[in-house]
DRENDO-1510 file (C-alpha; in Angstrom, 1 decimal, always signed):
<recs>
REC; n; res; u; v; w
REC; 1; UNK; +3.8; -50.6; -25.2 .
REC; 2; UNK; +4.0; -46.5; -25.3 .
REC; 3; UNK; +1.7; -45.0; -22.9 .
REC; 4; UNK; -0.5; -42.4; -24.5 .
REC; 5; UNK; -1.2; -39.3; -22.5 .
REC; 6; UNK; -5.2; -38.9; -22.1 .
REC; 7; UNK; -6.5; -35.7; -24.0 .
REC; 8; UNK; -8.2; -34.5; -21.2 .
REC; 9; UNK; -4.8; -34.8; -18.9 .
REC; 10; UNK; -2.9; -32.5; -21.6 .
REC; 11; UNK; -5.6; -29.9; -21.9 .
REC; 12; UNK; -5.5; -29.7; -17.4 .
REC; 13; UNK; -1.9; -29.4; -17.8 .
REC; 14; UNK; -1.6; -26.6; -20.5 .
REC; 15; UNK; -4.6; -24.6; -18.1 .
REC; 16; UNK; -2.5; -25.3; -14.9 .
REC; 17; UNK; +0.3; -23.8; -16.7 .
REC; 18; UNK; -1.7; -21.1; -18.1 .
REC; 19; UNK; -2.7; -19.9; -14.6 .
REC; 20; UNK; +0.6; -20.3; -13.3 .
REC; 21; UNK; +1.5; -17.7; -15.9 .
REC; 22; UNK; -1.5; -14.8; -15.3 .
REC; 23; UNK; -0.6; -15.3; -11.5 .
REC; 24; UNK; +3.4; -13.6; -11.9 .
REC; 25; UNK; +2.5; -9.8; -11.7 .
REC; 26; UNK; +4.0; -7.2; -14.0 .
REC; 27; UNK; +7.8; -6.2; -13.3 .
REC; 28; UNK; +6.2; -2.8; -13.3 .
REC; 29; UNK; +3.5; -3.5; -10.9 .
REC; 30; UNK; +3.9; -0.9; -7.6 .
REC; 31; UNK; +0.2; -0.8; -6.8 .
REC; 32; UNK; -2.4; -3.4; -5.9 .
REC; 33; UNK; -5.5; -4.0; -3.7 .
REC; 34; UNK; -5.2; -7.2; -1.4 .
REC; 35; UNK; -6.8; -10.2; -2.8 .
REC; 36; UNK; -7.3; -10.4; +1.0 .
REC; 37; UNK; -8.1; -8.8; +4.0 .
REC; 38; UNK; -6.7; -10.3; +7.6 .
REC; 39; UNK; -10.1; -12.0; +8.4 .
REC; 40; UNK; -10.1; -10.2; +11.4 .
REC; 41; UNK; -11.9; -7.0; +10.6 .
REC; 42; UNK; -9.8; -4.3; +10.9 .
REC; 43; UNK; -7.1; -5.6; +13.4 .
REC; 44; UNK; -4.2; -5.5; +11.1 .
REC; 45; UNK; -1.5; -6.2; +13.4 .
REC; 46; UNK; -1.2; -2.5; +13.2 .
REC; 47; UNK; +1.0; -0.9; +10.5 .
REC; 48; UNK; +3.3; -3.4; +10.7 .
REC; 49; UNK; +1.2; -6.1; +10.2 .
REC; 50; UNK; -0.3; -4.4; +7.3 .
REC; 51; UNK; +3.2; -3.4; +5.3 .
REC; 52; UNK; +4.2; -7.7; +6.2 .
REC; 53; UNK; +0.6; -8.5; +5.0 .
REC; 54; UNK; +1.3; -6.6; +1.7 .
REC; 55; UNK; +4.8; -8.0; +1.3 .
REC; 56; UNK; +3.8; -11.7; +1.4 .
REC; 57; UNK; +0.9; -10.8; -1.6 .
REC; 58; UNK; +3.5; -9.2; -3.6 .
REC; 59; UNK; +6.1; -11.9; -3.1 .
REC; 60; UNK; +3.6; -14.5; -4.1 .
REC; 61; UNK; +3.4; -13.3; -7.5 .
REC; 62; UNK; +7.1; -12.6; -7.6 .
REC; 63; UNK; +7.3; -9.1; -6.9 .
REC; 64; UNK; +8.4; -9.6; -3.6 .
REC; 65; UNK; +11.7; -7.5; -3.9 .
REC; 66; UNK; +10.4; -4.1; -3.4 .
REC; 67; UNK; +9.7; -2.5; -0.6 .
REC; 68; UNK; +5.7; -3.0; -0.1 .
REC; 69; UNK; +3.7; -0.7; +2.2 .
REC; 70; UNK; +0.0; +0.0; +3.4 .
REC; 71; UNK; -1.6; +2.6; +2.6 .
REC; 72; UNK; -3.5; +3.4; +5.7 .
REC; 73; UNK; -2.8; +6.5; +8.4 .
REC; 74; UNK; -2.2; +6.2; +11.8 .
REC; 75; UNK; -3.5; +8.8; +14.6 .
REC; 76; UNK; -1.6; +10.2; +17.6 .
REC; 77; UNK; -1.2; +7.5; +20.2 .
REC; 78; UNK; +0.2; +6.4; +23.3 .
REC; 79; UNK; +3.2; +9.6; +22.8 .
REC; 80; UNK; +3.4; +8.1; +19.5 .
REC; 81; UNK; +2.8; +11.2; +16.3 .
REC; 82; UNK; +0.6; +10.7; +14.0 .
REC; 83; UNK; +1.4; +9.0; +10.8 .
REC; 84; UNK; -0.2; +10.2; +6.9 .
REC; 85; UNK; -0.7; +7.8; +4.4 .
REC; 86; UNK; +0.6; +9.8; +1.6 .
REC; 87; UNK; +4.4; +9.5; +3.9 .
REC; 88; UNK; +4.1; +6.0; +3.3 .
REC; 89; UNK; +4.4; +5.3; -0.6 .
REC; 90; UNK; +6.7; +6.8; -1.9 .
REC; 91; UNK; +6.5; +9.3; -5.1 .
REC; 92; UNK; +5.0; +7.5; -8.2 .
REC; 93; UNK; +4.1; +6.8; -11.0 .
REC; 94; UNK; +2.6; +3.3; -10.1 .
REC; 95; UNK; +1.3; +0.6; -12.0 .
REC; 96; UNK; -0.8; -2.1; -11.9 .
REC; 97; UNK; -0.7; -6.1; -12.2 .
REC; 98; UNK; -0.9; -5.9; -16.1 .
REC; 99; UNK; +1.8; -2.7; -16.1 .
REC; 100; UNK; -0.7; +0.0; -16.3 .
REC; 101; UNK; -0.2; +3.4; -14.8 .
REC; 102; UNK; -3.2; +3.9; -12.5 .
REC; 103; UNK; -1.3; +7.2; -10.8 .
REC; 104; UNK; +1.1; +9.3; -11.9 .
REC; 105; UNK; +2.1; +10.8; -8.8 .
REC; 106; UNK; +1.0; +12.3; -5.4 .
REC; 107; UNK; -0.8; +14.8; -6.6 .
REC; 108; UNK; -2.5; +12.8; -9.3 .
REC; 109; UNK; -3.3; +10.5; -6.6 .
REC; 110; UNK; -5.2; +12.6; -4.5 .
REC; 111; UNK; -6.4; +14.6; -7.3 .
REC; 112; UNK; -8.4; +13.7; -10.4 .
REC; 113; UNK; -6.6; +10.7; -10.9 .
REC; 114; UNK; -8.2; +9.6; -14.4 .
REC; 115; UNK; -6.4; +6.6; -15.2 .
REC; 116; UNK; -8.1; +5.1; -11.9 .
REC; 117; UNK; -10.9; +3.1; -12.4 .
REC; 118; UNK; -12.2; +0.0; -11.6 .
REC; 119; UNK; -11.0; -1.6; -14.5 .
REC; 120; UNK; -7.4; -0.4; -13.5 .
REC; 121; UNK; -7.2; -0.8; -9.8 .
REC; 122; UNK; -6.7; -4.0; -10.0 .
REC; 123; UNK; -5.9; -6.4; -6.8 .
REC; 124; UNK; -2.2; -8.3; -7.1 .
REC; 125; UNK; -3.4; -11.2; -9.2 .
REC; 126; UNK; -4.4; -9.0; -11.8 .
REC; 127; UNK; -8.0; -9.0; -10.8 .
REC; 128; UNK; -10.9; -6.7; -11.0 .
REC; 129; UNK; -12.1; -6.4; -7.4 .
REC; 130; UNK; -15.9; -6.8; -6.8 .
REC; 131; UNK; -17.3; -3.2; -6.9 .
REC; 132; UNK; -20.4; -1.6; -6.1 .
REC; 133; UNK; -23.3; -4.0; -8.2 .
REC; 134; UNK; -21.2; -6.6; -8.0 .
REC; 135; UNK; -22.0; -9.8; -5.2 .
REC; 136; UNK; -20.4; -9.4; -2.8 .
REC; 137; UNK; -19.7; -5.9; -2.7 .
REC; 138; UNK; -16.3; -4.9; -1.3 .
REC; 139; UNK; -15.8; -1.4; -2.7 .
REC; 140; UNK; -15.0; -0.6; +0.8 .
REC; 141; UNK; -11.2; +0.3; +1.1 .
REC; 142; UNK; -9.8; +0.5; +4.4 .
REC; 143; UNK; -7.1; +4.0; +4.9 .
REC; 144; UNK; -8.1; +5.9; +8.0 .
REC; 145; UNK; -7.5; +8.7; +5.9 .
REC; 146; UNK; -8.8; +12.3; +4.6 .
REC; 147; UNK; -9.1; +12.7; +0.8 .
REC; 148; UNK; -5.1; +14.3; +0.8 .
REC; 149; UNK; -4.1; +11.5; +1.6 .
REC; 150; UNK; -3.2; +12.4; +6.3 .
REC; 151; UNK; -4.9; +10.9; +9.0 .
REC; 152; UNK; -8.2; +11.8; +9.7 .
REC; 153; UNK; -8.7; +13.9; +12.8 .
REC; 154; UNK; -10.0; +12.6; +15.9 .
REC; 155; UNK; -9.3; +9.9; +18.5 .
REC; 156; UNK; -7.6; +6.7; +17.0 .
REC; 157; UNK; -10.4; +4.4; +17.3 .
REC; 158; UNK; -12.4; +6.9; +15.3 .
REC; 159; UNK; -11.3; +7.0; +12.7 .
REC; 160; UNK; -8.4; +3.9; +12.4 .
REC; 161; UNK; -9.6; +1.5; +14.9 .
REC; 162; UNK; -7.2; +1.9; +17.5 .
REC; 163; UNK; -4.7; +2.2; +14.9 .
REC; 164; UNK; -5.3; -0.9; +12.6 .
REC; 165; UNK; -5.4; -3.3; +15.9 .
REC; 166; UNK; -9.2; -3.4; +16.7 .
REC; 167; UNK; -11.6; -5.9; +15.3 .
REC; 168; UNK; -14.7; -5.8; +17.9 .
REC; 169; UNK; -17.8; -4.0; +18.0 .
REC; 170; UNK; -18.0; -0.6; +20.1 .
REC; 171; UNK; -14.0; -0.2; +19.1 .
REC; 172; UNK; -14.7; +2.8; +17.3 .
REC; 173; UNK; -15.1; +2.7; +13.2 .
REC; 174; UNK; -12.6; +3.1; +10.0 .
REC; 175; UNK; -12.4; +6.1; +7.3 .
REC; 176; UNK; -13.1; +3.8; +3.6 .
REC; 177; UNK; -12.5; +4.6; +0.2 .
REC; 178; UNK; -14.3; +3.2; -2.7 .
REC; 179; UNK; -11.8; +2.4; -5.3 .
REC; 180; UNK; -14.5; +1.7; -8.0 .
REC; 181; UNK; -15.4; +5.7; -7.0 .
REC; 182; UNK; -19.1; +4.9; -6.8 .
REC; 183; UNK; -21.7; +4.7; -3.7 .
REC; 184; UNK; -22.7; +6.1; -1.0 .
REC; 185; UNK; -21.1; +8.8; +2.0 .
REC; 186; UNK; -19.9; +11.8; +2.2 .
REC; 187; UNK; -17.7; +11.1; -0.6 .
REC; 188; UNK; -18.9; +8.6; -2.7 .
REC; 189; UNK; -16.6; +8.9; -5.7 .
REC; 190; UNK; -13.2; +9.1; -3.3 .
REC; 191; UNK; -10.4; +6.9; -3.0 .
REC; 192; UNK; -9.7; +7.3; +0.1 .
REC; 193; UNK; -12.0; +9.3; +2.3 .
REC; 194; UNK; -15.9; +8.3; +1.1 .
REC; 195; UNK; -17.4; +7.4; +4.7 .
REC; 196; UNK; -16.8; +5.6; +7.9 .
REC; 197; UNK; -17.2; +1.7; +8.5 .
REC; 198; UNK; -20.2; +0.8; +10.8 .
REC; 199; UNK; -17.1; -0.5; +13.0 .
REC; 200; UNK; -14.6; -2.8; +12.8 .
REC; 201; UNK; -15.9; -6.2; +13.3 .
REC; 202; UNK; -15.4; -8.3; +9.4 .
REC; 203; UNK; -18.9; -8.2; +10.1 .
REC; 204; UNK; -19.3; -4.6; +10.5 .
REC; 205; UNK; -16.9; -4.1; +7.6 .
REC; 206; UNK; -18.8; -6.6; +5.3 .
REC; 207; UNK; -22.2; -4.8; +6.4 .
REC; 208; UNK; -20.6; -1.4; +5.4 .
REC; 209; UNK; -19.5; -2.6; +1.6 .
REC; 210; UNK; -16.6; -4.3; +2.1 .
REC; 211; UNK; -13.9; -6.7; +3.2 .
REC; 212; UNK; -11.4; -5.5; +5.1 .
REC; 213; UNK; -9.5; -5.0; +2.2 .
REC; 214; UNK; -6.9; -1.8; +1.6 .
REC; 215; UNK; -4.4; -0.3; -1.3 .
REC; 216; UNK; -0.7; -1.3; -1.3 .
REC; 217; UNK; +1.9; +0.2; -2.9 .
REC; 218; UNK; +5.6; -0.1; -3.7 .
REC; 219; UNK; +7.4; +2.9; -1.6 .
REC; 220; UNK; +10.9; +1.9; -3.4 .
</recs>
């Protein structure tokens, strides 16, 4: 006797498929905000850590061939120079999950950049983050940097918490951006530069409007 295939079965695969689909990111796509953060506040691993951290998001929606970096800025440390976020990402135009152009190039970037909004900068699943209004808030965008896109002056821990390896209270604090450009700071409507974290604890970032989250983009 021929088995029939319950209605309900059918319908869960054709859905499991569906999301399968929406989860492969635009050939296009050179920009995204992580899904994720590392869970451990601010301590990234460094810059390293960050750029590998981007890579494996990109690769899991099978755009894992380019090279993916982090958007964040690095102070003078231990000899080491400084290092500007704007060095890190190549030239532009990028695009989004869905293939949108949410910069045209440096200087749109760190500009006006009007094709930027919420709706737009989109994390790597093709997902609207949770903005300011939203529960939970994580507007909060980790870069370390000022709004052209260098490092913001200062000691490391100041301003990048200890260069993207600190994650405990007292270590100092992180320069955010809101990507939804709304809330609070010196800067509220800023990608990159809108106020510093209350530290760099998940707690402290969480507390500040965020998640430890931060921009990637495709440098080549």
């Amino acid at each position: 006797m021929r088995r029939l295939i319950p209605t309900l079965t059918v319908a869960a695969i054709a859905t499991a498929g569906s999301i399968l689909v929406h989860a492969q990111a635009s050939p296009q796509m050179s920009f995204f905000i992580t899904s994720v953060g590392s869970g451990k506040g601010a301590d990234l691993g460094g810059l390293a850590g960050a750029d590998a951290h981007c890579q494996a998001l990109a690769k899991a929606v099978g755009a894992g061939g380019k090279q993916w970096r982090a958007y964040l800025s690095a102070a003078s440390m231990d000899g080491k120079p400084s290092i500007n976020a704007k060095d890190r990402i190549g030239k532009g135009p990028w695009y989004n999950a869905k293939g949108e152009v949410v910069a045209k190039d440096l200087a749109d970037l760190h500009g006006e950049a009007p094709l930027w909004t919420k709706q737009t900068a989109l994390n790597e699943k093709g997902m609207v983050v949770n903005g300011r209004g939203d529960t939970p808030n994580t507007h909060d965008i980790l870069t370390g940097s000022k709004q052209d896109g260098t490092v913001t002056e200062g000691e490391a821990n100041m301003a990048t918490c200890s260069n993207w390896a600190a994650s405990t209270d007292g270590a100092g604090s992180a320069t955010v951006g809101h990507f939804d450009r709304t809330g609070g700071g010196t800067a509220p409507t800023s990608l990159n530069a809108a106020h510093p974290s209350k530290g760099c604890s998940q707690a402290n970032l969480v507390g500040t409007g965020g998640a430890g989250l931060f921009y990637c983009f495709a440098a080549k």
